[in-house]
VEXDREN-2710 file (C-alpha; in Angstrom, 1 decimal):
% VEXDREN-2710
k/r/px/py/pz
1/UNK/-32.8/-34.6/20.6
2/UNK/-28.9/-34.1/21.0
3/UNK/-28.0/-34.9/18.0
4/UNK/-30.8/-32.8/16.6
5/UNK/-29.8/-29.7/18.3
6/UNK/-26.1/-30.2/17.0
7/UNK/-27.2/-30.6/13.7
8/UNK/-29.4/-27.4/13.4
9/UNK/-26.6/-25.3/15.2
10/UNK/-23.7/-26.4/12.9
11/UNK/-26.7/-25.5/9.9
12/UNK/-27.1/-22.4/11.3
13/UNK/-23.4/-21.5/11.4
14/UNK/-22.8/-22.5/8.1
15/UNK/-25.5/-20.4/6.6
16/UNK/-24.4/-17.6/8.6
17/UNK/-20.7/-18.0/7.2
18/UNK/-21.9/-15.9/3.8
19/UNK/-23.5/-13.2/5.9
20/UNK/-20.4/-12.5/7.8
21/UNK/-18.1/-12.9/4.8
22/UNK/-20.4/-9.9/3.2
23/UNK/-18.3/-6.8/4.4
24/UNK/-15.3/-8.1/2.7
25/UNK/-16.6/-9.3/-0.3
26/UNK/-18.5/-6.0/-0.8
27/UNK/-15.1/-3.8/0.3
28/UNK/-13.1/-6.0/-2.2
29/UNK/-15.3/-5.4/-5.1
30/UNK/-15.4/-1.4/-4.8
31/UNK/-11.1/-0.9/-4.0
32/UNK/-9.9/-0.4/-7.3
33/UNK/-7.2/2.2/-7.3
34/UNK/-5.5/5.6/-7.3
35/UNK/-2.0/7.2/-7.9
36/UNK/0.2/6.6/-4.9
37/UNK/3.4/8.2/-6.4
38/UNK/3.1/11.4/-7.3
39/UNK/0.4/10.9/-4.2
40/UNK/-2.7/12.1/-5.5
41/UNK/-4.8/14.2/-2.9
42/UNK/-7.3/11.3/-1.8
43/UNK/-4.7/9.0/-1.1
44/UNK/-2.5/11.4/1.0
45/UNK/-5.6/12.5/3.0
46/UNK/-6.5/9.2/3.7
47/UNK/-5.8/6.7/7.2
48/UNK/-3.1/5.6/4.8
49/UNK/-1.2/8.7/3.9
50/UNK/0.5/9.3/6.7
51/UNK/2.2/12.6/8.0
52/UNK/0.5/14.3/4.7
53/UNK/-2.8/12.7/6.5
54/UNK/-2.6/15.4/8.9
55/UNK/-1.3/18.6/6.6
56/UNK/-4.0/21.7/6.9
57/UNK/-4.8/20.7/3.5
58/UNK/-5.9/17.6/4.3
59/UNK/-7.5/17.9/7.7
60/UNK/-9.3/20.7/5.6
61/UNK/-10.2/18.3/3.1
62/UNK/-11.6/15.8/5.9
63/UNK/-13.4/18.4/7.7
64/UNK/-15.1/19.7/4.2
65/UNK/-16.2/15.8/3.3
66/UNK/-17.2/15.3/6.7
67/UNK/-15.8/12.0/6.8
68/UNK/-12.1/10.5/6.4
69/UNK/-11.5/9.2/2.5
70/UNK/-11.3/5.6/3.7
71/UNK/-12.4/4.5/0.5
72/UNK/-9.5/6.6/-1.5
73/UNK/-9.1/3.8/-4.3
74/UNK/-13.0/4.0/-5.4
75/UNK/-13.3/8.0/-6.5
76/UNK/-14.8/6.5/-9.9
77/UNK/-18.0/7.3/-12.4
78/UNK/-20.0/4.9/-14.0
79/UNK/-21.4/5.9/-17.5
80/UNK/-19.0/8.5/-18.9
81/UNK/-17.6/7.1/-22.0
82/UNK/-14.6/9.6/-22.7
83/UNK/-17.5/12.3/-22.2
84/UNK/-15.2/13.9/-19.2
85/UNK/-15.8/17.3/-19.8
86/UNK/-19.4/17.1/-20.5
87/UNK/-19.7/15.0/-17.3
88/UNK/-17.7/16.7/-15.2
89/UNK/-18.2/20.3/-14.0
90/UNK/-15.7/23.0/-13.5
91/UNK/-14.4/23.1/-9.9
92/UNK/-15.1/19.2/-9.0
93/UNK/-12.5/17.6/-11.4
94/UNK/-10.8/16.4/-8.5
95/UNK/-13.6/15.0/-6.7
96/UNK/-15.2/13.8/-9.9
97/UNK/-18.4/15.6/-8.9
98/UNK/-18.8/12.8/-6.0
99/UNK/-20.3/14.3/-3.1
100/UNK/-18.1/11.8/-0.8
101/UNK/-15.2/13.5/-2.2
102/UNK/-15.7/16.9/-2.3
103/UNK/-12.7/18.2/-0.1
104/UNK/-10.7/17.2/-2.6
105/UNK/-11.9/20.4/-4.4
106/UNK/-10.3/23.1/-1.5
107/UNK/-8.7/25.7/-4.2
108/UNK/-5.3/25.9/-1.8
109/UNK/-2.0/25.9/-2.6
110/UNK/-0.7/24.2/0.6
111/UNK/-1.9/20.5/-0.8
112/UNK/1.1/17.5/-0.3
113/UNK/2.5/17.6/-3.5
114/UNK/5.6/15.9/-5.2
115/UNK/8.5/17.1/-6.2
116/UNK/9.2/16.9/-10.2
117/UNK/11.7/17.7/-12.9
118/UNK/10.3/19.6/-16.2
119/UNK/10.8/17.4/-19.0
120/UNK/11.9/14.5/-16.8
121/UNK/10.7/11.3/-16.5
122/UNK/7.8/10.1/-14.8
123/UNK/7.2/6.7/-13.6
124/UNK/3.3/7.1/-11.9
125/UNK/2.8/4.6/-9.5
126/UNK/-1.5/3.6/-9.4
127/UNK/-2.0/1.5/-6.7
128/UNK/-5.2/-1.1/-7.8
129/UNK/-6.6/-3.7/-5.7
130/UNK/-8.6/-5.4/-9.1
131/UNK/-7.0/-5.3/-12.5
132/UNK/-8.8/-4.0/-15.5
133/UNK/-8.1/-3.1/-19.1
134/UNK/-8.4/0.7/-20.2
135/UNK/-6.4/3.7/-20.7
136/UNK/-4.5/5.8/-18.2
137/UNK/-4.5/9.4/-19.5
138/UNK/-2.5/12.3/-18.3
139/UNK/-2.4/15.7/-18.1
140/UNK/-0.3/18.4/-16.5
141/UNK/-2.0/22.2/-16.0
142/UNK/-1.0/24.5/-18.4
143/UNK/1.6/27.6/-17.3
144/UNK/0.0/30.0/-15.3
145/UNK/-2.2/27.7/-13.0
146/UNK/-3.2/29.4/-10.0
147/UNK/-3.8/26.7/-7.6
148/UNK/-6.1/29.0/-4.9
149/UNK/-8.6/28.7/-7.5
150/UNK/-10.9/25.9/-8.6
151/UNK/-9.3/23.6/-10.6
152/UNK/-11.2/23.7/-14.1
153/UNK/-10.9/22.2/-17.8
154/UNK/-9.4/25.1/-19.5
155/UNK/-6.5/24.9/-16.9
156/UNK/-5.7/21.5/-18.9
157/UNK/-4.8/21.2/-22.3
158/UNK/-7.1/19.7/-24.9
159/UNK/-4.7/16.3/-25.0
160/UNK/-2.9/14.7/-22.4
161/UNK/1.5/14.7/-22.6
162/UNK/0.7/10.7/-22.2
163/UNK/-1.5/8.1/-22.6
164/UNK/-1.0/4.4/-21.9
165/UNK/-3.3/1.9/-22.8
166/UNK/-3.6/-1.5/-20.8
167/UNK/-0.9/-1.5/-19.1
168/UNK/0.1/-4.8/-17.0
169/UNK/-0.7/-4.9/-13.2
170/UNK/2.7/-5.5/-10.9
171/UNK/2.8/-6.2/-7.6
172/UNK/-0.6/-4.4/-6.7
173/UNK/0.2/-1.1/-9.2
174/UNK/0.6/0.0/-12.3
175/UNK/3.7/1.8/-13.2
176/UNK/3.0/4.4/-16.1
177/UNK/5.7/5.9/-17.5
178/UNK/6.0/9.2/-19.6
179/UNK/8.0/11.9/-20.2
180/UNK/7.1/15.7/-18.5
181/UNK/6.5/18.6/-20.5
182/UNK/9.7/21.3/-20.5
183/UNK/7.9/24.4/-20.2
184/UNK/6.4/24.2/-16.5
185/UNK/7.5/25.8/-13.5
186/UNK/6.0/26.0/-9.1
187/UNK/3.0/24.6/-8.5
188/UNK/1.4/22.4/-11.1
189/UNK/-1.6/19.8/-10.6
190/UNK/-1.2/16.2/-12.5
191/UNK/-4.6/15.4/-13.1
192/UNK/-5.1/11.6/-14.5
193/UNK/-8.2/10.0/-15.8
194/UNK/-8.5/5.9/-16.3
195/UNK/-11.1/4.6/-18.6
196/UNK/-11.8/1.5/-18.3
197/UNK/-12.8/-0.8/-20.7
198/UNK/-13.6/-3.9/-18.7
199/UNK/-16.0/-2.1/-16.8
200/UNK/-18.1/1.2/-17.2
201/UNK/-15.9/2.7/-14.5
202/UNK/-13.8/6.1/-15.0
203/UNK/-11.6/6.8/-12.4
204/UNK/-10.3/10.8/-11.5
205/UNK/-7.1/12.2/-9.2
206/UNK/-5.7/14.9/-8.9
207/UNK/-1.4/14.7/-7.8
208/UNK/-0.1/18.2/-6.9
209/UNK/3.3/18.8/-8.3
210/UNK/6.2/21.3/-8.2
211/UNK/8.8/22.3/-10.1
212/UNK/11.5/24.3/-9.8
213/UNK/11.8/27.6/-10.8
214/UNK/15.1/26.9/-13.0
215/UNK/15.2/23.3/-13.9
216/UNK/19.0/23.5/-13.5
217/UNK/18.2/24.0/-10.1
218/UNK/16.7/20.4/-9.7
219/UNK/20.2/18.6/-9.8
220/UNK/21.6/20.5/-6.6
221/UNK/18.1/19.9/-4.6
222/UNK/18.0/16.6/-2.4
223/UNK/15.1/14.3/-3.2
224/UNK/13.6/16.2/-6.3
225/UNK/13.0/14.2/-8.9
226/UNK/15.2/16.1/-11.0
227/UNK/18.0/14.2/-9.2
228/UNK/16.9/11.0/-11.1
229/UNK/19.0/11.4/-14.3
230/UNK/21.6/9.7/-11.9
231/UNK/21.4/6.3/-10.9
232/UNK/18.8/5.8/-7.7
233/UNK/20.0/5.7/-4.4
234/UNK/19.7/2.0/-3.3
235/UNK/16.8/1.4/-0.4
236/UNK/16.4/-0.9/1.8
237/UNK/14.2/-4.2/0.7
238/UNK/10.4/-4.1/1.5
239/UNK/8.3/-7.0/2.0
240/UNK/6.2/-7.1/-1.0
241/UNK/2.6/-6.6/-0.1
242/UNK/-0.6/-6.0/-1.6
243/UNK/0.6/-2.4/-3.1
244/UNK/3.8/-1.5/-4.7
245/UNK/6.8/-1.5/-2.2
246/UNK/10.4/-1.4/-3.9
247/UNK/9.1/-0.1/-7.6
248/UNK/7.3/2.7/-6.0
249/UNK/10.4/3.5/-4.0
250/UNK/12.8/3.2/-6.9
251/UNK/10.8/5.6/-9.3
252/UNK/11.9/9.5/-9.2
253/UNK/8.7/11.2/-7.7
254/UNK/8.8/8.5/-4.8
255/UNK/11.7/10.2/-2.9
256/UNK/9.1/12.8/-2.2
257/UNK/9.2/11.5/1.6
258/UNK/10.4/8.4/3.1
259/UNK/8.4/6.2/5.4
260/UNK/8.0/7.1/9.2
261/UNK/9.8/10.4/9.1
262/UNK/8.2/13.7/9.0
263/UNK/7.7/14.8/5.3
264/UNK/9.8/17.6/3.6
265/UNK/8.9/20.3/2.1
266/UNK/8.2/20.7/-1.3
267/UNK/10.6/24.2/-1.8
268/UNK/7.9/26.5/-0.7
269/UNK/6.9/25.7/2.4
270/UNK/4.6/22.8/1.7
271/UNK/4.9/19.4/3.1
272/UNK/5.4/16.7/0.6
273/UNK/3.6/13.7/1.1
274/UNK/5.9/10.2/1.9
275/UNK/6.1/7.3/-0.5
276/UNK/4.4/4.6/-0.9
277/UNK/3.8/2.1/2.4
278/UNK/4.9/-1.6/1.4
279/UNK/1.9/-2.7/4.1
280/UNK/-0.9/-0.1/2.5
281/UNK/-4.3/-1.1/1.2
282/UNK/-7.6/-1.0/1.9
283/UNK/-8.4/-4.6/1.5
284/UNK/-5.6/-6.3/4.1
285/UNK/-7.8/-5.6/6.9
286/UNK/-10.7/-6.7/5.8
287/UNK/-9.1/-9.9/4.6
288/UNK/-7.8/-10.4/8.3
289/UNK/-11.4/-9.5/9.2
290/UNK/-13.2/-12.3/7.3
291/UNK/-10.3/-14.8/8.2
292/UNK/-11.0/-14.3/11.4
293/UNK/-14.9/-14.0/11.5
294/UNK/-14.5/-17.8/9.7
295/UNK/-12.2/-19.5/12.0
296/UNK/-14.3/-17.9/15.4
297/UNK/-17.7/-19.5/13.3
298/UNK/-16.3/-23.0/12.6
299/UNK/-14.7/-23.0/16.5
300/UNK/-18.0/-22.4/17.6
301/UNK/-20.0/-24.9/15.2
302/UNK/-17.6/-27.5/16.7
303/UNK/-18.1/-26.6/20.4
304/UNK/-21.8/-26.3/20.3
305/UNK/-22.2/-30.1/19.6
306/UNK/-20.3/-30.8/22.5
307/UNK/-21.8/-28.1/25.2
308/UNK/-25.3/-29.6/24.2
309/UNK/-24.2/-33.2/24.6
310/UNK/-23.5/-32.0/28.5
END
């Protein structure tokens, strides 16, 4: 009888193993990823954005979506197929018309945002927890966008200043690079759509920018990316991590903020949102999680044996 009620317990622990492996798995499969650098407005108003995390614009954002954007990396739409403005309605580009991310459409124009030279270059950090082929395409509002309205398609042009096609995951990102158009000045939203071809996924963001009025003007300000025709100011070393770490902090928009201080502000007033964390990511807990859920089953399949022999 023993041995019998060992048996049966150790069974039962092992087919409950899968069930409480289920909340990873299932959080795994739906991170994918999102522009960390210049921060795009669901990652800054996520757990993981820190001091931007807790701008107006963001706690705005949060109080619209009724819920924090824990799941920043997954704003994505199945089924477009390059039909984005067909698909997509004026006023919920950034929020891809999800209703989980509708804060993300606020028309504001106190958002984080990221410092950036006109016609400088841009190395886009996009954070992704899976890797898939596709094309990054990006786009930069034309002159004149007000950004206290709704953000629509005609504010973009008709073709993007850049477009990168399968490029090569690195260290938890990938790291697009392109050059900025001359002619834009203040405020300006980066708006980037990934089509993938792996899946039937398209992902959406929206990065604030701003540039200076003069872009002479860049040089002589402190941590605007204009400042990155010099060499980079050496950091110090990260421990590499799921997400990028020392790439995100060497490219120019990623001196926007640095880690644990309060952020800057972006020229007119706004706060900019910090770089990068080395430990980010949406999928480090739950790995810990599932770790933990298997040791604490397998210590238990061992000591039940032994309590019942007593």
């Amino acid at each position: 009888m023993t041995r019998m009620t060992a048996r049966l317990s150790v069974t039962a622990a092992a087919a409950a193993a899968p069930l409480l492996l289920l909340p990873w798995v299932a959080g795994t499969a739906m991170a994918h990823g999102a522009p960390t650098d210049p921060v795009s407005r669901v990652y800054a108003c996520s757990p993981e954005g820190g001091a931007a995390n807790r701008s107006a614009a963001c706690r705005a954002a949060i109080s619209a979506n009724g819920a924090p954007f824990t799941a920043w990396d997954n704003l994505r739409v199945a089924g477009v197929a390059g039909r984005d403005r067909q698909v997509i309605p004026d006023g919920r580009l950034c929020s891809g018309n999800l209703p989980a991310y509708r804060g993300l459409d606020l028309p504001r124009a106190d958002w984080p945002a990221t410092r950036l030279s006109p016609g400088g270059r841009l190395t886009m950090t996009y954070a992704s927890t899976i890797a898939h082929t596709g094309t990054f395409r990006l786009y930069l509002t034309r002159p004149g966008y007000d950004p206290a309205k709704p953000l629509t398609w005609s504010d973009l042009p008709s073709r993007p200043f850049a477009e990168i096609k399968d490029p090569q995951l690195t260290n938890g990102a990938y790291h697009l690079r392109a050059t900025l158009p001359e002619d834009r000045t203040g405020r300006q939203m980066l708006y980037t759509i990934w089509q993938n071809t792996s899946t039937p996924d398209t992902y959406y963001s929206c990065s604030d920018v701003v540039f200076p009025e003069k872009a002479g003007a860049a040089a002589s300000t402190p941590g605007t990316a204009g400042a990155a025709k010099a060499p980079a100011s050496p950091r110090p070393a990260r421990t590499p991590a799921a997400h990028p770490s020392a790439a995100a902090a060497a490219s120019p928009s990623a001196r926007a903020g640095t880690q644990g201080a309060p952020p800057a502000d972006a020229g007119d007033g706004t706060p900019v949102a910090e770089a990068t964390r080395a430990d980010a990511g949406p999928s480090a807990p739950l790995v810990a999680g599932g770790a933990a859920a298997v040791l604490a089953l397998v210590a238990g399949a061992v000591l039940v044996p032994r309590l019942r022999r007593r």
